[in-house]
TORMAR-285590 format. One record per atom (N, C-alpha, C, O): residue number from 1; atom name; x, y, z. Coordinates in steps of 0.001 Angstrom, whole numbers. Layout:
BEGIN
[r NUM,'CA',[X,Y,Z]]
...
//
This chain:
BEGIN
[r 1,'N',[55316,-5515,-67468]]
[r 1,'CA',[55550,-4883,-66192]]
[r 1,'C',[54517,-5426,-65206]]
[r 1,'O',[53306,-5495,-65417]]
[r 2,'N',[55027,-5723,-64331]]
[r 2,'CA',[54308,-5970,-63198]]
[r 2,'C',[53186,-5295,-62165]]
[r 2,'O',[53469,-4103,-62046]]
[r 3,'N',[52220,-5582,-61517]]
[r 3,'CA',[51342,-4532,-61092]]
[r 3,'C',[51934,-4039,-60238]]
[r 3,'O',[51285,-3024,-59985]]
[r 4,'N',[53197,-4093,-59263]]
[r 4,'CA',[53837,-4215,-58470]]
[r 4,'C',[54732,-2912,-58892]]
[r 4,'O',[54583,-1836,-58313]]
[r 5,'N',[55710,-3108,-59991]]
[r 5,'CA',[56440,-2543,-60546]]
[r 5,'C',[55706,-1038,-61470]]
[r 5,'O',[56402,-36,-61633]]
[r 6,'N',[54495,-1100,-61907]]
[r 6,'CA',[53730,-704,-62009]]
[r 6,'C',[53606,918,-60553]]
[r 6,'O',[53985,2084,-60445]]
[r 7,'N',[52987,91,-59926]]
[r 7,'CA',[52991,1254,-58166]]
[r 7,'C',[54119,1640,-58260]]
[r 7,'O',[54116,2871,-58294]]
[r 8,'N',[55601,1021,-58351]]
[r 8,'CA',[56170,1925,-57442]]
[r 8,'C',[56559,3309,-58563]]
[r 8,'O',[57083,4315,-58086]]
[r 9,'N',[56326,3246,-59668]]
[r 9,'CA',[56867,4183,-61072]]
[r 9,'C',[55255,5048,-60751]]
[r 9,'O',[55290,6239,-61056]]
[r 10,'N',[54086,4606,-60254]]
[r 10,'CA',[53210,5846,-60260]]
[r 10,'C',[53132,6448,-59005]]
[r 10,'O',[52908,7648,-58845]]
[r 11,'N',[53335,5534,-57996]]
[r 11,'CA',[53467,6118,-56558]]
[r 11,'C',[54747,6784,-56428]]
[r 11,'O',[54683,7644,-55549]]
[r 12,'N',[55758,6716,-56914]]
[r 12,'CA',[56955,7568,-56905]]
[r 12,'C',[56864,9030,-57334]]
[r 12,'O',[57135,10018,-56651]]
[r 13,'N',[56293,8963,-58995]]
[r 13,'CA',[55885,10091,-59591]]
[r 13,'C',[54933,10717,-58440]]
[r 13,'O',[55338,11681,-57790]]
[r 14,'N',[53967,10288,-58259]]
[r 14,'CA',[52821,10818,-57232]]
[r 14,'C',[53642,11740,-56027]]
[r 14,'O',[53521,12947,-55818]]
[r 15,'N',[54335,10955,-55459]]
[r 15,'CA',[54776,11716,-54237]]
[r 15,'C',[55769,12683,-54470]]
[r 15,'O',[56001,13652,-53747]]
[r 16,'N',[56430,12334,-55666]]
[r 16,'CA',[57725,13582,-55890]]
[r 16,'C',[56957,14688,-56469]]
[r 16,'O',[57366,15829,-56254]]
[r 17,'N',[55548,14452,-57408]]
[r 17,'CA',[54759,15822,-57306]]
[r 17,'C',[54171,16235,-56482]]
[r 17,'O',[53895,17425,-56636]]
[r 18,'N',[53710,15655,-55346]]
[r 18,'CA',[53155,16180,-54335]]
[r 18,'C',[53990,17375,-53546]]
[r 18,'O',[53494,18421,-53126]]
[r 19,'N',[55686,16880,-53424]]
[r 19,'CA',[56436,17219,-52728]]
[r 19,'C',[57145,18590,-53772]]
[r 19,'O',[58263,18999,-53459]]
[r 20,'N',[56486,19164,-54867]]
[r 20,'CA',[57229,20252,-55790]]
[r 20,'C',[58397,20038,-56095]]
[r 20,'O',[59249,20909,-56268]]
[r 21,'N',[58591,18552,-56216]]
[r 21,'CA',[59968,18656,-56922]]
[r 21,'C',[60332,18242,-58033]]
[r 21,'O',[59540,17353,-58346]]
[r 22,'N',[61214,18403,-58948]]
[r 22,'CA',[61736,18028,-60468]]
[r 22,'C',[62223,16750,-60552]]
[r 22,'O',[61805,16130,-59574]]
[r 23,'N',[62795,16172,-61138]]
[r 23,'CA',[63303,14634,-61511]]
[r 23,'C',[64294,14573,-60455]]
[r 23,'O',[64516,13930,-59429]]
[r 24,'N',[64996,15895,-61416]]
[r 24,'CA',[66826,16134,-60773]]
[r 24,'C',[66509,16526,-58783]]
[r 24,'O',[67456,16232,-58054]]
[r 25,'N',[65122,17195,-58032]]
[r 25,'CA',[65473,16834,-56872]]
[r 25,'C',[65527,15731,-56286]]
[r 25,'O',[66260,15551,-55313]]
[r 26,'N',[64594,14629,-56892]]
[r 26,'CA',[64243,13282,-56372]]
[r 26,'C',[65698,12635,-56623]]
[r 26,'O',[66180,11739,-55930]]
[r 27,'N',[66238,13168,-57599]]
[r 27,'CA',[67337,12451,-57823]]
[r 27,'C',[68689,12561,-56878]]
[r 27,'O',[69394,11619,-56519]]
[r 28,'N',[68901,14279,-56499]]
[r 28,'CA',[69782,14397,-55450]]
[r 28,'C',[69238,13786,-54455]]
[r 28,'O',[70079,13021,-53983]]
[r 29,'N',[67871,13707,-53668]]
[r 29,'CA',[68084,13425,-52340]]
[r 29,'C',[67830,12088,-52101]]
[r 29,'O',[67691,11751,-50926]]
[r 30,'N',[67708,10939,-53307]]
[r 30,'CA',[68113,9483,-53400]]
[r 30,'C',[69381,9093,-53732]]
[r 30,'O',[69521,7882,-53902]]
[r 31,'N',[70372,9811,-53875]]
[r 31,'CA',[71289,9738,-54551]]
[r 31,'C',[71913,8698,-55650]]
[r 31,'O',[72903,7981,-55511]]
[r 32,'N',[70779,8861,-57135]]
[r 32,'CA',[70526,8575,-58552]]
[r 32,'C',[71023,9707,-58871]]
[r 32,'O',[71403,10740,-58320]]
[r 33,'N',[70897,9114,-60245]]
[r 33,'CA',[71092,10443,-61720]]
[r 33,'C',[69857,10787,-62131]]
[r 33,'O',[69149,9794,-61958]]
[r 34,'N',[69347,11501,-62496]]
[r 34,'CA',[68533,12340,-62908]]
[r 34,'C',[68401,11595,-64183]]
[r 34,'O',[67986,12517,-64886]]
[r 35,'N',[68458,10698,-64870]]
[r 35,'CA',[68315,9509,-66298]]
[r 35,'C',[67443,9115,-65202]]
[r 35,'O',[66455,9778,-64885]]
[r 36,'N',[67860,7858,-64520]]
[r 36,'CA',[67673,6945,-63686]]
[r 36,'C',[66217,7017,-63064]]
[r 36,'O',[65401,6096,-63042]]
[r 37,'N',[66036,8483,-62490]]
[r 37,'CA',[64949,9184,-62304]]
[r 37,'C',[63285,8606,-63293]]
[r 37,'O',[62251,7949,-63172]]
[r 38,'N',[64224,9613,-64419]]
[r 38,'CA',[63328,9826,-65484]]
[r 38,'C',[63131,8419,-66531]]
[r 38,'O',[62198,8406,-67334]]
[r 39,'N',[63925,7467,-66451]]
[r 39,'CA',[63571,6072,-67193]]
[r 39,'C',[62780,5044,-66098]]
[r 39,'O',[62195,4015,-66437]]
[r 40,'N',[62879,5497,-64862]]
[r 40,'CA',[62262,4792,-64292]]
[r 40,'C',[60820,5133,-64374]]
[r 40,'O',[59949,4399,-64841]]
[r 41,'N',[60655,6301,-63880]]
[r 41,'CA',[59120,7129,-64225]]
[r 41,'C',[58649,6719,-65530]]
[r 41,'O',[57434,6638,-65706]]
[r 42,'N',[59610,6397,-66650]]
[r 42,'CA',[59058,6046,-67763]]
[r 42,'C',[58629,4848,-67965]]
[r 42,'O',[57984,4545,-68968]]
[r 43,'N',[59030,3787,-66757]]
[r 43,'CA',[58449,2414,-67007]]
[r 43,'C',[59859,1463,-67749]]
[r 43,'O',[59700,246,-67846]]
[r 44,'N',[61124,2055,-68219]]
[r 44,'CA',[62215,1615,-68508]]
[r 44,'C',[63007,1480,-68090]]
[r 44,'O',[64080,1465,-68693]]
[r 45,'N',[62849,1280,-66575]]
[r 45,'CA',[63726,541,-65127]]
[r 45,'C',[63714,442,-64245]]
[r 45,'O',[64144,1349,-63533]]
[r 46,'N',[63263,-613,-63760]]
[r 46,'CA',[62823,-1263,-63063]]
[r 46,'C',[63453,-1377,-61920]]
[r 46,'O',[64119,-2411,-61875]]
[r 47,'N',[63525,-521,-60679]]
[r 47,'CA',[64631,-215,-59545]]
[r 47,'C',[64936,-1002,-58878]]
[r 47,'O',[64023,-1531,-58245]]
[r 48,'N',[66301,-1492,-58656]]
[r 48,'CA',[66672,-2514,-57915]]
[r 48,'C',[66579,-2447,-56276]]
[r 48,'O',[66665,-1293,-55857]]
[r 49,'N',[66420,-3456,-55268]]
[r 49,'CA',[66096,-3378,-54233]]
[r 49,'C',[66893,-1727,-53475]]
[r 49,'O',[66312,-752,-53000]]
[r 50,'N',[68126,-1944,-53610]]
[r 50,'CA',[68747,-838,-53119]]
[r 50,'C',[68200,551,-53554]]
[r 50,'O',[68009,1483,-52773]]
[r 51,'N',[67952,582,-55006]]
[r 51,'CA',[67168,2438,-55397]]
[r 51,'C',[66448,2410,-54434]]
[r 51,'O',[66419,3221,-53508]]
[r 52,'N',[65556,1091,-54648]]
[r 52,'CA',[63978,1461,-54288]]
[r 52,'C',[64133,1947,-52727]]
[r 52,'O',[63382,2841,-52337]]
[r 53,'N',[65158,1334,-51767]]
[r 53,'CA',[65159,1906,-50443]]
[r 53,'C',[65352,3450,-50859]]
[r 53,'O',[64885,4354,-50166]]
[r 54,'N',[65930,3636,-51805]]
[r 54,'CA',[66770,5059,-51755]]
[r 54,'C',[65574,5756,-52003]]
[r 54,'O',[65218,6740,-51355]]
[r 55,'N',[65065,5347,-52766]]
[r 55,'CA',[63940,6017,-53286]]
[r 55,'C',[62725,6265,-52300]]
[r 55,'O',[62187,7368,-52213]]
[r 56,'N',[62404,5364,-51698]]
[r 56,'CA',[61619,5081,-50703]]
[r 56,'C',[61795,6314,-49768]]
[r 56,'O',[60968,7192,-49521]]
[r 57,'N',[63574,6116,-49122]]
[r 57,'CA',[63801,6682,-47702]]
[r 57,'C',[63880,8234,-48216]]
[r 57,'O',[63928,9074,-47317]]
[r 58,'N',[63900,8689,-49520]]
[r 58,'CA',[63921,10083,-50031]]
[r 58,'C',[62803,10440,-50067]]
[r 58,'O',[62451,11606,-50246]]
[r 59,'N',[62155,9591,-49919]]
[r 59,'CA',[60217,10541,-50260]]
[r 59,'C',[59677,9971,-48842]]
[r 59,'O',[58500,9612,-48809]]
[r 60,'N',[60323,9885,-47877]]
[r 60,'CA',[59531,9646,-46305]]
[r 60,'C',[58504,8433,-46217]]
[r 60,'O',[57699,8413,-45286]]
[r 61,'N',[58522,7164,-47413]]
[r 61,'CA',[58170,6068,-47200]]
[r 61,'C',[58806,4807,-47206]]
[r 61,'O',[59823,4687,-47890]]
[r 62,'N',[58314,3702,-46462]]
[r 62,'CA',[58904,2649,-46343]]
[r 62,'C',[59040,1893,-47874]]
[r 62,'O',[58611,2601,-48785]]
[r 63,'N',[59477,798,-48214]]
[r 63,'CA',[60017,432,-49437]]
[r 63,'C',[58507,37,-49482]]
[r 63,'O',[57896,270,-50525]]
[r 64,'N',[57823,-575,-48374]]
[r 64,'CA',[56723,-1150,-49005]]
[r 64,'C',[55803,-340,-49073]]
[r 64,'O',[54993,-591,-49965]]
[r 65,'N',[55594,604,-48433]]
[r 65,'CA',[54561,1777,-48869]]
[r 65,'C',[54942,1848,-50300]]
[r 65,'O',[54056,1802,-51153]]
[r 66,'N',[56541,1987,-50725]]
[r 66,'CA',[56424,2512,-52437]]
[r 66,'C',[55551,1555,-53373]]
[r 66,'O',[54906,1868,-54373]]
[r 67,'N',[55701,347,-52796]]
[r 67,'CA',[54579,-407,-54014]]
[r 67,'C',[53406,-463,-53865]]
[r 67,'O',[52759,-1076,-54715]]
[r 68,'N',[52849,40,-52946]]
[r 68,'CA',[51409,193,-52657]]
[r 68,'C',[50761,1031,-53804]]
[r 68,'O',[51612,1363,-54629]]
[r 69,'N',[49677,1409,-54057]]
[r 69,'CA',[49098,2151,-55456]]
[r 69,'C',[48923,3875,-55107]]
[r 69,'O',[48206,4375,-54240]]
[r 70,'N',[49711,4483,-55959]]
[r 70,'CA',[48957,6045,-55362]]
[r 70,'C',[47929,6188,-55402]]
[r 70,'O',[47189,5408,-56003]]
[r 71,'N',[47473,7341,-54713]]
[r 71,'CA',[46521,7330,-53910]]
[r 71,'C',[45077,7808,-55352]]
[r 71,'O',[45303,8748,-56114]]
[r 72,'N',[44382,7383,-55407]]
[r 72,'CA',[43455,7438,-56488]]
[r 72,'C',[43911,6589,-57912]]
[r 72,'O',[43604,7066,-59005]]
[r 73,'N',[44499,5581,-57839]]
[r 73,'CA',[44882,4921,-58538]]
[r 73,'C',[45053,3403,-58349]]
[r 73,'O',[45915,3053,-57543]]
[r 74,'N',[44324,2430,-59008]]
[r 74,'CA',[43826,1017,-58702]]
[r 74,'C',[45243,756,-57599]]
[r 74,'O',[45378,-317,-57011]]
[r 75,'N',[64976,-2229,-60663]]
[r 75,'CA',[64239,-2510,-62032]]
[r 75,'C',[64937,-3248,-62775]]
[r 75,'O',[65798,-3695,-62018]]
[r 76,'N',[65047,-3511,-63426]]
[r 76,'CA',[65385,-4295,-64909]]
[r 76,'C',[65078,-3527,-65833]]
[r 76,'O',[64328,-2568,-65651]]
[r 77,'N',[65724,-3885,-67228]]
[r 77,'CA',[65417,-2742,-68431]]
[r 77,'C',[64596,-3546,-68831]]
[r 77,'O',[64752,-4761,-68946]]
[r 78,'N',[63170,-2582,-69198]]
[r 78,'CA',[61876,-3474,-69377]]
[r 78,'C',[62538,-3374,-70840]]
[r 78,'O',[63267,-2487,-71285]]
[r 79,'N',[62062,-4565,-71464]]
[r 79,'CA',[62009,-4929,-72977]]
[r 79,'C',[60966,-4645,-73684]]
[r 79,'O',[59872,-5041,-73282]]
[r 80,'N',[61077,-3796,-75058]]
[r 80,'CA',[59562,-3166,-76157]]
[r 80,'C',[60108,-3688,-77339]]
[r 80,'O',[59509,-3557,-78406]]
//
């Protein structure tokens, strides 16, 4: 995984807890599945340009804010 790819699975998590919400809200208001959500957070997918807007424009940041690092902290189906 990439350091890149990396940010946007901890900066995502980061902001959807900031914001009190569950997998399944991040998931309605990007409009994902609630899997999709939760394998990504897990580091097992890697969001394609389009999530990541979705993802992005659901948590009130730009795509490139999402790869930036959360804050106190330095897809493709990843392969194990």
């Amino acid at each position: 995984m990439t350091k890149s790819e990396n940010n946007i699975l901890t900066r995502m998590k980061a902001e959807r807890l900031r914001r009190h919400w569950t997998q399944t809200d991040l998931a309605y208001h990007s409009r994902m599945s609630p899997s999709d959500i939760s394998r990504i957070e897990n580091g097992l997918l890697i969001p394609y340009p389009g999530y990541a807007e979705r993802l992005a424009k659901a948590l009130g940041l730009s795509p490139e804010e999402l790869q930036l690092p959360a804050k106190g902290e330095g897809m493709a189906v990843a392969h194990g």
